[in-house]
ZAFI-633984 format. One record per residue: residue number from 1; y, x, z of N, C-alpha, C in turn. Coordinates in steps of 0.001 Angstrom, whole numbers, plus 500000, padded with zeros to 6 digits. Atoms other than C-alpha are relative to their C-alpha. Example, Ala and Ser with C-alpha at 12.3 -4.5 7.8 and 13.67 -1.06 7.14 Angstrom:
// ZAFI-633984
{n 1	n.Y 498810	n.X 500890	n.Z 500000	ca.Y 495500	ca.X 512300	ca.Z 507800	c.Y 501200	c.X 500900	c.Z 500000}
{n 2	n.Y 498810	n.X 499180	n.Z 499940	ca.Y 498940	ca.X 513670	ca.Z 507140	c.Y 501090	c.X 499230	c.Z 500730}
END
This chain:
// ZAFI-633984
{n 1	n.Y 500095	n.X 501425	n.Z 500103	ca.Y 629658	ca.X 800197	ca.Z 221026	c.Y 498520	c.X 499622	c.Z 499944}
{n 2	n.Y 501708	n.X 500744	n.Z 500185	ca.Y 626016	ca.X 798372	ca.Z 221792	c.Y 500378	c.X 498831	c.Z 499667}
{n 3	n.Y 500166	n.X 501484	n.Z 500459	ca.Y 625099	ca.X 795265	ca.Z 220455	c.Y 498484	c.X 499709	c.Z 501009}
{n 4	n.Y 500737	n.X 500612	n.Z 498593	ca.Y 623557	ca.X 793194	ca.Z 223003	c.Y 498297	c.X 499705	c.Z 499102}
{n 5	n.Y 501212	n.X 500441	n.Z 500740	ca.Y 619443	ca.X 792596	ca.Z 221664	c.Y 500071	c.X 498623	c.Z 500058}
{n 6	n.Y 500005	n.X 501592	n.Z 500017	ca.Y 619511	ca.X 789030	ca.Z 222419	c.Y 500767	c.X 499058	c.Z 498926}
{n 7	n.Y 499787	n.X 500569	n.Z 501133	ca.Y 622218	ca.X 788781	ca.Z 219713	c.Y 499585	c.X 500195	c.Z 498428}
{n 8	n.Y 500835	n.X 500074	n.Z 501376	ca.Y 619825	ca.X 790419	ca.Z 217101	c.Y 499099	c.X 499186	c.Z 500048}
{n 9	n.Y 501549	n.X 501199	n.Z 499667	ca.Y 617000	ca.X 788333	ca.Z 218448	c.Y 500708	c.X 498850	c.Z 499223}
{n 10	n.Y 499589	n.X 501534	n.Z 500563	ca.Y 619196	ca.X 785280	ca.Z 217451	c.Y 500326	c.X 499708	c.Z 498407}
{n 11	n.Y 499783	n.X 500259	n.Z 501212	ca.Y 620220	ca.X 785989	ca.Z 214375	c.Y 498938	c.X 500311	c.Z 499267}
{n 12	n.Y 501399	n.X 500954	n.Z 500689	ca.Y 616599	ca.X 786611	ca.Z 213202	c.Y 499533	c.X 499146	c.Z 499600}
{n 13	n.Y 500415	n.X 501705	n.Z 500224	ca.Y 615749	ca.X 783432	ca.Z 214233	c.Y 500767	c.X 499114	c.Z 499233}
{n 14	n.Y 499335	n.X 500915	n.Z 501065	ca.Y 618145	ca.X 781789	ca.Z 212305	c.Y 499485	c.X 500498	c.Z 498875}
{n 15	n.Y 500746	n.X 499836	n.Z 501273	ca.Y 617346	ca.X 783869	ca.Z 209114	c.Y 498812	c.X 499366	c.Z 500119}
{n 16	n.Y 501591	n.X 500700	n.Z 500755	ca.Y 613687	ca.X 782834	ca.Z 209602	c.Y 499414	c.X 498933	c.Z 500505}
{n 17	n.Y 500229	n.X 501496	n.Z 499829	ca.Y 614242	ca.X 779395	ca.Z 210431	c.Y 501071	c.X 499422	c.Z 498788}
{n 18	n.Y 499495	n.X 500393	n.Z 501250	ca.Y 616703	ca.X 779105	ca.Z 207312	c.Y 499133	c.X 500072	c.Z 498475}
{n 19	n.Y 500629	n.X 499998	n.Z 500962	ca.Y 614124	ca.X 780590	ca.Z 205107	c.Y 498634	c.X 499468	c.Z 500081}
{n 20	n.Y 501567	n.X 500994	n.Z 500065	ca.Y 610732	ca.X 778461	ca.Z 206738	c.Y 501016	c.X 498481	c.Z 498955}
{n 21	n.Y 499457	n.X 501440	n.Z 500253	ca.Y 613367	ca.X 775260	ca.Z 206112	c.Y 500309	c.X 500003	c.Z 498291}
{n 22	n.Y 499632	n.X 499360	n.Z 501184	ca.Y 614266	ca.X 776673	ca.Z 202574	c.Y 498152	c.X 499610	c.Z 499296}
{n 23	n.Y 501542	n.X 500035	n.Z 500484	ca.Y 610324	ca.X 776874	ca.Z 201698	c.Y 499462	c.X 498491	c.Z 500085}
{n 24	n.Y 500405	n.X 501853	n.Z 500174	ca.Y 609647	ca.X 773655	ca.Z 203032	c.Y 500651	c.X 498907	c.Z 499271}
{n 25	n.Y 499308	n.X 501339	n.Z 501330	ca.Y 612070	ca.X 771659	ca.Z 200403	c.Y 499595	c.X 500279	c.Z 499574}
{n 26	n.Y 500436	n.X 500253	n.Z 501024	ca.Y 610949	ca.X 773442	ca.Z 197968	c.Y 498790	c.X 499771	c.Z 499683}
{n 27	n.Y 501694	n.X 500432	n.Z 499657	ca.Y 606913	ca.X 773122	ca.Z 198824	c.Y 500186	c.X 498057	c.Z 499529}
{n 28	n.Y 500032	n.X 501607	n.Z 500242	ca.Y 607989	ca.X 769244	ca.Z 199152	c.Y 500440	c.X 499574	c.Z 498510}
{n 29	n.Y 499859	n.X 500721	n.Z 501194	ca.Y 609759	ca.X 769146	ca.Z 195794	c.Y 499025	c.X 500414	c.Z 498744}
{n 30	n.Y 501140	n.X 499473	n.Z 500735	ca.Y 606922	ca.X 771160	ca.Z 193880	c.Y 499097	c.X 498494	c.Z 500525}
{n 31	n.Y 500655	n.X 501039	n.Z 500404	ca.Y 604539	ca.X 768606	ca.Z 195135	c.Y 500062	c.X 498932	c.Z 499442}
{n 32	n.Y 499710	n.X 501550	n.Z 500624	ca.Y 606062	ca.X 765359	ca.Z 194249	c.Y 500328	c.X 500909	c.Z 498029}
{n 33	n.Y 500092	n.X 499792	n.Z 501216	ca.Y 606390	ca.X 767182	ca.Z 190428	c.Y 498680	c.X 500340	c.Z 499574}
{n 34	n.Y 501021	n.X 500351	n.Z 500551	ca.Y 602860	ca.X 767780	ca.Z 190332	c.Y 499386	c.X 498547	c.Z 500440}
{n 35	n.Y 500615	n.X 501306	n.Z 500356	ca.Y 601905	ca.X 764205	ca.Z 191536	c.Y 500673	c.X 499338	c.Z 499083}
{n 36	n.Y 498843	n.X 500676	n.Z 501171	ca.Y 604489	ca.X 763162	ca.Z 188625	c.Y 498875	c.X 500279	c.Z 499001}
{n 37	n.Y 501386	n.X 499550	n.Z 501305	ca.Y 601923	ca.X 765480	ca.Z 186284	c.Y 499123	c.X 499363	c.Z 500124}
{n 38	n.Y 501354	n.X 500835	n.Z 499803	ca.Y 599061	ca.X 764396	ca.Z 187708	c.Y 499690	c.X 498380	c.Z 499450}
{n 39	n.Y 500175	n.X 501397	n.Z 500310	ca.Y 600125	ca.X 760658	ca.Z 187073	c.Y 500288	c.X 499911	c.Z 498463}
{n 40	n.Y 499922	n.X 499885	n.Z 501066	ca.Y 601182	ca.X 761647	ca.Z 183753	c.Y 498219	c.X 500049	c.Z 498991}
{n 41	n.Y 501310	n.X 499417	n.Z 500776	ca.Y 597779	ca.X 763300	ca.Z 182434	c.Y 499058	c.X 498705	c.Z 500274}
{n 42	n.Y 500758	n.X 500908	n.Z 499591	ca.Y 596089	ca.X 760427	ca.Z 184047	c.Y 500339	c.X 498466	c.Z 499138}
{n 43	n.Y 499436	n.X 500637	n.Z 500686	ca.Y 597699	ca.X 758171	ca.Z 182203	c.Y 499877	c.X 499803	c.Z 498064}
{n 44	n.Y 500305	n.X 499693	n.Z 500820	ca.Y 597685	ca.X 759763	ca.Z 178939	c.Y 498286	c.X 500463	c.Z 499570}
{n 45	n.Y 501417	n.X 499765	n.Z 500846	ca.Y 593965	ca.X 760465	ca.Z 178886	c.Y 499549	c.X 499438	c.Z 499841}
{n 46	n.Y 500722	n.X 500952	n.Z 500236	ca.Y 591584	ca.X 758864	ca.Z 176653	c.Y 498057	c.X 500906	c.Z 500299}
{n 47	n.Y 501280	n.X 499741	n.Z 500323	ca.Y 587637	ca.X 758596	ca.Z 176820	c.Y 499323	c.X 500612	c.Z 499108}
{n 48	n.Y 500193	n.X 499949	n.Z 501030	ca.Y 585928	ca.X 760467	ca.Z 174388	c.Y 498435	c.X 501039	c.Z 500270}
{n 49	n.Y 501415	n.X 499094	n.Z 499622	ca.Y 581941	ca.X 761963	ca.Z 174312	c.Y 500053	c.X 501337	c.Z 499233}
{n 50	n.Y 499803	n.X 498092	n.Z 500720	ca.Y 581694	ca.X 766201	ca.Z 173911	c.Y 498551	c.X 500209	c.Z 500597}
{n 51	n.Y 501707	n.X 499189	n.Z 499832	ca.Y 578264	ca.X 768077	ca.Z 173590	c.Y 500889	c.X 501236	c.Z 500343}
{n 52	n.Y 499305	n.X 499011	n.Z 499104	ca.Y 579140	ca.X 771054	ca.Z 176442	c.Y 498906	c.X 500878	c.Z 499344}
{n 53	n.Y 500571	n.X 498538	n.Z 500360	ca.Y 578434	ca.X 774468	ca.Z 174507	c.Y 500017	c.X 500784	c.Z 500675}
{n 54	n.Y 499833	n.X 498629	n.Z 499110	ca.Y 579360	ca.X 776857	ca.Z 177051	c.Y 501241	c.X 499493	c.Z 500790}
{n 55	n.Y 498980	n.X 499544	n.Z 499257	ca.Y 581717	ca.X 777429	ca.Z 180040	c.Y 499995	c.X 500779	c.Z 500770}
{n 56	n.Y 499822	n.X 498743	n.Z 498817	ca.Y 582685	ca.X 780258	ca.Z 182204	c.Y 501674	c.X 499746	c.Z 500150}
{n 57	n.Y 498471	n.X 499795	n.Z 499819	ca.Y 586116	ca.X 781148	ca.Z 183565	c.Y 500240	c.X 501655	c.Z 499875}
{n 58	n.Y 499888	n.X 499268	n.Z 500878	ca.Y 587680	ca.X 783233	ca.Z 181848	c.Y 501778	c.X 499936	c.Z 499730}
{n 59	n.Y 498503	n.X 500024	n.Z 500626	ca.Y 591682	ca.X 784561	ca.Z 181382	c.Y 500640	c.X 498979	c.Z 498769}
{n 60	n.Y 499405	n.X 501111	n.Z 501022	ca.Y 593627	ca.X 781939	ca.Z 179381	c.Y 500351	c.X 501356	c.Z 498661}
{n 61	n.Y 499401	n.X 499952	n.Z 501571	ca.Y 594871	ca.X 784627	ca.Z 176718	c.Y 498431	c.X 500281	c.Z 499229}
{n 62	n.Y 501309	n.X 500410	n.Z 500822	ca.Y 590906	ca.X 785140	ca.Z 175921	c.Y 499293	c.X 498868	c.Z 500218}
{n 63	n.Y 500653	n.X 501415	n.Z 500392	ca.Y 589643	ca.X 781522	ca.Z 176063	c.Y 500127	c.X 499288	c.Z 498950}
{n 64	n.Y 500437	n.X 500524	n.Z 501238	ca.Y 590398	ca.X 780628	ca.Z 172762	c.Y 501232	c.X 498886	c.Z 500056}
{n 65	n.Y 499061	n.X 501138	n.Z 500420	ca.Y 593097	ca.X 778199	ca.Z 173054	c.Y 501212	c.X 500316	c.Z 498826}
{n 66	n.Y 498805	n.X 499764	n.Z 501015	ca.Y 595612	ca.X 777504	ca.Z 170656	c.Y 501278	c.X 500715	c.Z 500667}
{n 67	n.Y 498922	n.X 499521	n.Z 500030	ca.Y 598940	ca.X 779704	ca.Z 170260	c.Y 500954	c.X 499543	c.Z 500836}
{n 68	n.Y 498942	n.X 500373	n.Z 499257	ca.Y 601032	ca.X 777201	ca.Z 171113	c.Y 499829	c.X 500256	c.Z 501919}
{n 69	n.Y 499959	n.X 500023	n.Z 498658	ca.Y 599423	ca.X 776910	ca.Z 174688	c.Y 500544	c.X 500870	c.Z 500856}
{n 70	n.Y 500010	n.X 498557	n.Z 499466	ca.Y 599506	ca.X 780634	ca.Z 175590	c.Y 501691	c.X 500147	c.Z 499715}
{n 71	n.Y 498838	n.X 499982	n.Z 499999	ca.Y 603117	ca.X 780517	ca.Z 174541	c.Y 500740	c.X 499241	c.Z 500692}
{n 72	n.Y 498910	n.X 500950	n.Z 498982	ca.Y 604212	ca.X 777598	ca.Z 176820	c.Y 499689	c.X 500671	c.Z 501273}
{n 73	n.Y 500013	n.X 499565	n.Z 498478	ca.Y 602649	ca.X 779540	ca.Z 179908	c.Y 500928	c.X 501077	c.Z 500515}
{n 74	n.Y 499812	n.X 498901	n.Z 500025	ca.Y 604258	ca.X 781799	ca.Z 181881	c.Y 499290	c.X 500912	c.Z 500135}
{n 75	n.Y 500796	n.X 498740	n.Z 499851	ca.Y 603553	ca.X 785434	ca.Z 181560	c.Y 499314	c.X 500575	c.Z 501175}
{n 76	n.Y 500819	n.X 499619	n.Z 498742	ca.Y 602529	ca.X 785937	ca.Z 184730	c.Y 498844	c.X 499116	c.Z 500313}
{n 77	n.Y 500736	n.X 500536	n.Z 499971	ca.Y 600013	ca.X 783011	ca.Z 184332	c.Y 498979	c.X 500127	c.Z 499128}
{n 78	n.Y 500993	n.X 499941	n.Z 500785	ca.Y 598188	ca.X 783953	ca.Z 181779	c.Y 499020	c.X 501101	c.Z 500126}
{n 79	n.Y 500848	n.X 499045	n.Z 499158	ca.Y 596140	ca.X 786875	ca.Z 183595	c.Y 498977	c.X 499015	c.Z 500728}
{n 80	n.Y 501043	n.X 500512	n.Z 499067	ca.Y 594410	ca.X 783922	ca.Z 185433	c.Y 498949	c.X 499452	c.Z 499860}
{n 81	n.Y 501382	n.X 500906	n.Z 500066	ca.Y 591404	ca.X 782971	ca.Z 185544	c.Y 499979	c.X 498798	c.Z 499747}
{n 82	n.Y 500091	n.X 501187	n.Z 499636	ca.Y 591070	ca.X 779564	ca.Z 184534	c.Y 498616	c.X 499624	c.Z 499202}
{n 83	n.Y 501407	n.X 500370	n.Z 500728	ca.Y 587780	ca.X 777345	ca.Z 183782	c.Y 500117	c.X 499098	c.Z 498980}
{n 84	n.Y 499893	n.X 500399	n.Z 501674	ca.Y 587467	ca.X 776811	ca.Z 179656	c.Y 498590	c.X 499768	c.Z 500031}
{n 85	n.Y 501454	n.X 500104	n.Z 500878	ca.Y 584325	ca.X 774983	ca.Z 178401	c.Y 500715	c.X 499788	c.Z 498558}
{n 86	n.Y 500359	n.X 500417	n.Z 501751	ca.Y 583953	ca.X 774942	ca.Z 174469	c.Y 498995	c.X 498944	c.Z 500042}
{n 87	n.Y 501141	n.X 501512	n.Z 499975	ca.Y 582608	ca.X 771649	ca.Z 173692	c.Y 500535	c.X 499456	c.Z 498203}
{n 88	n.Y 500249	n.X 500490	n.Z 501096	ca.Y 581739	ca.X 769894	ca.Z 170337	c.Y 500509	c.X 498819	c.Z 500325}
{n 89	n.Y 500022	n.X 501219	n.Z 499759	ca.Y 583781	ca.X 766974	ca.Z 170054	c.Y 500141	c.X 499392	c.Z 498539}
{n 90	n.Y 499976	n.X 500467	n.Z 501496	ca.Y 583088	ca.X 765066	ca.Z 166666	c.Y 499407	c.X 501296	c.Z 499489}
{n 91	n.Y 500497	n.X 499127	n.Z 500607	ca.Y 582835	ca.X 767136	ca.Z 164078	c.Y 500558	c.X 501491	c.Z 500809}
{n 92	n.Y 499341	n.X 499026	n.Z 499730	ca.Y 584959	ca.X 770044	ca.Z 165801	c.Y 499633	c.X 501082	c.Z 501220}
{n 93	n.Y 500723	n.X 499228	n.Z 498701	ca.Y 584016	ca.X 772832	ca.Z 168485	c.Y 501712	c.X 500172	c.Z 500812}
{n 94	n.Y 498664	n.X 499755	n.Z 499537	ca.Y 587396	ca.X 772917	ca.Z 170508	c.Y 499957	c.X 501195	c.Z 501598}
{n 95	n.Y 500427	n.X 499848	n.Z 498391	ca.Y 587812	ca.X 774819	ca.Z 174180	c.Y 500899	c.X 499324	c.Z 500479}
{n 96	n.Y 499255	n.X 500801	n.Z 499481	ca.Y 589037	ca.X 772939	ca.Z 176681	c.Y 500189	c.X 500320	c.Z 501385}
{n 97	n.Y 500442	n.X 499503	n.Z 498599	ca.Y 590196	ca.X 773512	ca.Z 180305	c.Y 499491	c.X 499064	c.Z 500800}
{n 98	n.Y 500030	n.X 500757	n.Z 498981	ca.Y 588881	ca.X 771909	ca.Z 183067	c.Y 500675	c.X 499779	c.Z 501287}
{n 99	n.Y 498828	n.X 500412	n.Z 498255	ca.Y 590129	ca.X 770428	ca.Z 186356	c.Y 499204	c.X 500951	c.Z 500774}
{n 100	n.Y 500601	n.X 499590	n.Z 498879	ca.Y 589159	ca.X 772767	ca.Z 189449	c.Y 498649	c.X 498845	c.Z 500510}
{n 101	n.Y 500751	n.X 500884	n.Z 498929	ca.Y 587101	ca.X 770068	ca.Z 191089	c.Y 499115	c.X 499396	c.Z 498575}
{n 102	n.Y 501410	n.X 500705	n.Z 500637	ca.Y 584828	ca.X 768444	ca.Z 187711	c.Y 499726	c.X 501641	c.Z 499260}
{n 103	n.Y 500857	n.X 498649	n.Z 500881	ca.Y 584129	ca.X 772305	ca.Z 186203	c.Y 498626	c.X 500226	c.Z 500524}
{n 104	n.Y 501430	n.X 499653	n.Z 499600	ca.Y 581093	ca.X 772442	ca.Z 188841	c.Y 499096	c.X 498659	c.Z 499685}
{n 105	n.Y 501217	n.X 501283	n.Z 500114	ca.Y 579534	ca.X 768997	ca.Z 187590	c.Y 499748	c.X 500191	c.Z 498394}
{n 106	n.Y 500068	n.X 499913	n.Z 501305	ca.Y 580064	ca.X 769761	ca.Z 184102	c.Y 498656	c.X 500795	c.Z 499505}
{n 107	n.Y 501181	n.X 499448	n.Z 500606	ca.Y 576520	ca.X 770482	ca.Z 182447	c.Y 500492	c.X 500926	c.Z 498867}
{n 108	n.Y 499952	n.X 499883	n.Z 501099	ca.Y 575879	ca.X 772756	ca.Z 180109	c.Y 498759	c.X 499426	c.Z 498957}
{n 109	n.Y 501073	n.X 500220	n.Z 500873	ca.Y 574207	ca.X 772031	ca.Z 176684	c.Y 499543	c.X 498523	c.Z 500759}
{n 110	n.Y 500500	n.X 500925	n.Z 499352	ca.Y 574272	ca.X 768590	ca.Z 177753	c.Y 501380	c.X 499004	c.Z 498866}
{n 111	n.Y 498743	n.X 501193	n.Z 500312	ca.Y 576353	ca.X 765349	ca.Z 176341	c.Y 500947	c.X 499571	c.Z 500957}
{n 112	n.Y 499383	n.X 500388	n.Z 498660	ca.Y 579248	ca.X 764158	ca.Z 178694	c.Y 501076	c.X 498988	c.Z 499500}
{n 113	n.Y 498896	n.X 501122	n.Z 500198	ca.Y 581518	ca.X 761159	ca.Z 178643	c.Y 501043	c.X 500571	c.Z 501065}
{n 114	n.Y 498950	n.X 499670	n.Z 499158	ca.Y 584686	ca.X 762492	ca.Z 179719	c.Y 501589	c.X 499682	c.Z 499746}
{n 115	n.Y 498414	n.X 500611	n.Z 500460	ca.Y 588477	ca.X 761668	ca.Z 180126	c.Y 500684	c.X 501290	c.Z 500137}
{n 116	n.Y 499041	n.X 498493	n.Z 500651	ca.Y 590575	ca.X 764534	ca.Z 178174	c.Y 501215	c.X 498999	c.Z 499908}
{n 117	n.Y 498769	n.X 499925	n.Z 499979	ca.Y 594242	ca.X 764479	ca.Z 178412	c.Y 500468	c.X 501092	c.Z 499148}
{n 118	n.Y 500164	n.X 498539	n.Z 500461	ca.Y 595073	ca.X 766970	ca.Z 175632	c.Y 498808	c.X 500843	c.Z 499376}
{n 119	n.Y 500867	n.X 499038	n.Z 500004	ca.Y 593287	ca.X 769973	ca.Z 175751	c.Y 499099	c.X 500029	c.Z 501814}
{n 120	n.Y 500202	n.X 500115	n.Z 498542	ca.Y 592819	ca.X 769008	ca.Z 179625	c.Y 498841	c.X 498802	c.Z 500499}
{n 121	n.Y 500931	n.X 500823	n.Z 499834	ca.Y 589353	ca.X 767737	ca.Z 181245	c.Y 500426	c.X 499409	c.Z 501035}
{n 122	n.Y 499729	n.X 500032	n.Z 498090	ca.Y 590296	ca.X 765568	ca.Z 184236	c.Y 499392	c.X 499233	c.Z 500674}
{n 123	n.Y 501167	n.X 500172	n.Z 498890	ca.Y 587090	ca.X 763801	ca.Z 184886	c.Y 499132	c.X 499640	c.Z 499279}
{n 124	n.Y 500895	n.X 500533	n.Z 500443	ca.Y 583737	ca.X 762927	ca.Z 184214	c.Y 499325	c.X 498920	c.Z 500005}
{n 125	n.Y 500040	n.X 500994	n.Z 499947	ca.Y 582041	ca.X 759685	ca.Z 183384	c.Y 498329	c.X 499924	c.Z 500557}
{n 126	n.Y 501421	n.X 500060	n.Z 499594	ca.Y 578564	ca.X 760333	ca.Z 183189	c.Y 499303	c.X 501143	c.Z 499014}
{n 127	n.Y 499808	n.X 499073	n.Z 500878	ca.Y 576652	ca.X 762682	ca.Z 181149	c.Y 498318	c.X 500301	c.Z 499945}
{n 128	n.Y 501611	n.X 499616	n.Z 500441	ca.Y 572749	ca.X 763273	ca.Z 179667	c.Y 499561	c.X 501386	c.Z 499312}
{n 129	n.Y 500238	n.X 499298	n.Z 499889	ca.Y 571361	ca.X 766068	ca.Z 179716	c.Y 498975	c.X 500408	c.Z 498290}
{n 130	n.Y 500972	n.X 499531	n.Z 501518	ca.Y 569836	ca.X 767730	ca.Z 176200	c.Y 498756	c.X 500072	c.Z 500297}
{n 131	n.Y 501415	n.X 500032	n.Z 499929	ca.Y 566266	ca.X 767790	ca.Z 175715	c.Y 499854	c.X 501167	c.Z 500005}
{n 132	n.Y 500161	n.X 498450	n.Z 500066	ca.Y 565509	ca.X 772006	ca.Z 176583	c.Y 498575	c.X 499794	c.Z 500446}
{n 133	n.Y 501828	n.X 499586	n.Z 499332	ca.Y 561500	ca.X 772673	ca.Z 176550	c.Y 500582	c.X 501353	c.Z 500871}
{n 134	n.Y 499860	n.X 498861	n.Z 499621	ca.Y 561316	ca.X 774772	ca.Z 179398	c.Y 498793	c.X 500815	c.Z 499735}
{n 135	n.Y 500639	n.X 499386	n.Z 500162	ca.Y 559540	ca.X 777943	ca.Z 178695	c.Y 498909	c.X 500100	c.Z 501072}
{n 136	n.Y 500994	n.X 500250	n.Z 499279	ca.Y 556219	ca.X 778202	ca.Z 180166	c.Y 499892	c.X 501216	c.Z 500994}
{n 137	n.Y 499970	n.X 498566	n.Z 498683	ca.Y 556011	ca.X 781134	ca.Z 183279	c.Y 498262	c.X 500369	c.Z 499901}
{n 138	n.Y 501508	n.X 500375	n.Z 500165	ca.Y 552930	ca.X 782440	ca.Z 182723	c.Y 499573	c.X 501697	c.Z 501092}
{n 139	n.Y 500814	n.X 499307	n.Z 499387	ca.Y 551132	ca.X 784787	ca.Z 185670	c.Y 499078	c.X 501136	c.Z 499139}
{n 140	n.Y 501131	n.X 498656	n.Z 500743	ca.Y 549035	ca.X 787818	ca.Z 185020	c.Y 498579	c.X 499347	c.Z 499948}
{n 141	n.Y 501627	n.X 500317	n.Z 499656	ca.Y 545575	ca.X 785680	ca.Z 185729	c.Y 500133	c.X 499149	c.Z 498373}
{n 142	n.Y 499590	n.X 500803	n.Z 500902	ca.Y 546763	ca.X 783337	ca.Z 183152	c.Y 499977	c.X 500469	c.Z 498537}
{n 143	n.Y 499862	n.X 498751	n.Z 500625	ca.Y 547681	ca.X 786129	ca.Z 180686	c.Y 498188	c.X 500172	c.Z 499225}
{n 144	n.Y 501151	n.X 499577	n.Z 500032	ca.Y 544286	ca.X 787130	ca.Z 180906	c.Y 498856	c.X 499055	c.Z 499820}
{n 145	n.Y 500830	n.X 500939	n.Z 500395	ca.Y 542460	ca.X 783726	ca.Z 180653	c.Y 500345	c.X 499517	c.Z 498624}
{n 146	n.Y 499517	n.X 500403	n.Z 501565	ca.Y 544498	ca.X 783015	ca.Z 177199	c.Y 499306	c.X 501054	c.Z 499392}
{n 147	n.Y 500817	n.X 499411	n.Z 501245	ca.Y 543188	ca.X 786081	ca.Z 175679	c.Y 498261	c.X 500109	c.Z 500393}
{n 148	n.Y 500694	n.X 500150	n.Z 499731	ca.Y 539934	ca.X 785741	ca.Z 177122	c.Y 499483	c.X 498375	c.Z 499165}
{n 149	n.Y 500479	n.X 501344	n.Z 501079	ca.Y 539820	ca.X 782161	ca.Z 175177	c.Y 499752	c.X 499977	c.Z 499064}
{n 150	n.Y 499361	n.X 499445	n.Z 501760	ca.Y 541268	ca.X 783203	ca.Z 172102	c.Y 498849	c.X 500861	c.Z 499481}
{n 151	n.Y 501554	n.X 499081	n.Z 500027	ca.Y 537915	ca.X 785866	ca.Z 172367	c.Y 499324	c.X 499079	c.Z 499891}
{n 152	n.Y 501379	n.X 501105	n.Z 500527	ca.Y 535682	ca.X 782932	ca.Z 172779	c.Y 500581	c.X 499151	c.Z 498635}
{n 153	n.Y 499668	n.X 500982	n.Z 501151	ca.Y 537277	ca.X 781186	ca.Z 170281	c.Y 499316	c.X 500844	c.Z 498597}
{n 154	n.Y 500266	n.X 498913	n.Z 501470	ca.Y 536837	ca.X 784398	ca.Z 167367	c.Y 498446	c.X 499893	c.Z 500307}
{n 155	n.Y 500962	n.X 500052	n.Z 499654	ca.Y 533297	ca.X 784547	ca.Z 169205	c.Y 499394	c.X 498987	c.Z 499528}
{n 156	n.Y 500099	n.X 500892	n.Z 500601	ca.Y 532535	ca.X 781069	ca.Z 168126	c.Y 499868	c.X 499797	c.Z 498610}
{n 157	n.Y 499757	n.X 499723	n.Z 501465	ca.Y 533768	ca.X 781398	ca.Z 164765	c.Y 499283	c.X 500488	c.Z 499350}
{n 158	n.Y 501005	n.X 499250	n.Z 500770	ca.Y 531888	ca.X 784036	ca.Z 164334	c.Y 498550	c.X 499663	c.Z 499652}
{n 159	n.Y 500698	n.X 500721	n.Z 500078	ca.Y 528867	ca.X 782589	ca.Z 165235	c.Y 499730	c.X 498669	c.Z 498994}
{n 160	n.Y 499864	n.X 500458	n.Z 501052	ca.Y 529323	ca.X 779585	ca.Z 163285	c.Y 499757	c.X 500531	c.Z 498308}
{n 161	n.Y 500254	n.X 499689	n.Z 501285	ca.Y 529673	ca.X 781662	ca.Z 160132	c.Y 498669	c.X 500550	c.Z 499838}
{n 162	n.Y 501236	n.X 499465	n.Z 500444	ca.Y 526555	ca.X 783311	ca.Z 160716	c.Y 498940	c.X 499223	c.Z 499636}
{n 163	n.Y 501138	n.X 501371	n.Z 500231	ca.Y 524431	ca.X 780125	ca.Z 160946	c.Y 500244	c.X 499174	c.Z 498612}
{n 164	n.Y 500006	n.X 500653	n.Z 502057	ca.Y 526123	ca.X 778654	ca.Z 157516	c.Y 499555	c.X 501391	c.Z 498934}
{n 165	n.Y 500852	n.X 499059	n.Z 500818	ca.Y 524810	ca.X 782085	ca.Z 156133	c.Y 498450	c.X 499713	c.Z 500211}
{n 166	n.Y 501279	n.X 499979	n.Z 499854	ca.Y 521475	ca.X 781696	ca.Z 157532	c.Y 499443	c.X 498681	c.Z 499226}
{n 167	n.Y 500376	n.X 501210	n.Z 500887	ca.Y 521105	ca.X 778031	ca.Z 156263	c.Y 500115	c.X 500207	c.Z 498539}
{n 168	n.Y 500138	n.X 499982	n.Z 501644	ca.Y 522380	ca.X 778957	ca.Z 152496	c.Y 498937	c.X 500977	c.Z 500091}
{n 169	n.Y 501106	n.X 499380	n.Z 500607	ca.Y 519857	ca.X 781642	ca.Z 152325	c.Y 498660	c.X 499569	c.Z 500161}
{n 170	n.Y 501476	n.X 500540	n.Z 499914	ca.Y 517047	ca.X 779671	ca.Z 153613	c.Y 500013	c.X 498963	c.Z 498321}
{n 171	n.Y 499956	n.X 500911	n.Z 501323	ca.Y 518240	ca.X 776989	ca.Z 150558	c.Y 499586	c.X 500865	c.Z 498805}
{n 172	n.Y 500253	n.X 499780	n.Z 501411	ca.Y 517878	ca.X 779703	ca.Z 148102	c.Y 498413	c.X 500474	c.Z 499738}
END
């Protein structure tokens, strides 16, 4: 008994035109539940100013968040990378995640007016930058003209003291 190829060919194509059509509802109903979130968080967040201590990205079960969070994710999500700044808000140091898209505007060591939802950053307002002296870069010629000063300077000094010796002993 053969089976004709043309009728495996066909029934392929049905499997993998039942399972593109299959993917594509559920692709469509995943999105419309995160623009549901999205309008949610957006909704629920208020304004509030944080001094940005640090951020990197960094696995959610070491970023520092609370218990509860790490317990609502699933287990297979919490291996991921996501981007946590720690930021001072009030009196409190909290971490917080950010949105994909404001984690690269987010200063550090800087003040930021931002709208938190939660524990969730989901945008920035504006944000001033801390006062950091930058350290001075200092060349090898440079190097060498500071202690070369610092010499005239002891040089000086020295001098000086010798001439208020020479004057008291002429007084006595």
């Amino acid at each position: 008994m053969s089976v004709n190829p043309w009728i495996i060919t066909a029934v392929i194509l049905v499997i993998a035109i039942a399972v593109l059509a299959f993917l594509y509802y559920k692709g469509s109903k995943m999105q419309k539940q995160q623009a549901e979130q999205k309008s949610k968080l957006v909704d629920a967040a208020q304004q509030a100013t944080i001094l940005v201590i640090d951020k990197k990205r960094m696995p959610l079960i070491d970023s520092g968040l609370p218990q509860a969070v790490l317990d609502q994710t699933p287990k297979r999500a919490r291996r991921a990378k996501v981007p946590v700044v720690k930021a001072k808000i009030g009196p409190k140091v909290m971490s917080l995640i950010a949105d994909e898209d404001v984690y690269d505007l987010i200063p550090v060591k800087a003040e930021v007016k931002a709208m938190i939802s939660g524990i969730y950053i989901t945008s920035i307002n504006n944000f001033r930058k801390a006062p950091v002296p930058e350290p001075e870069k200092k060349g090898f010629v440079a190097k060498i003209r500071k202690k070369a000063d610092k010499a005239q300077e002891n040089i000086d000094a020295a001098k000086v003291k010798q001439e208020k010796a020479k004057k008291d002993r002429k007084k006595k």
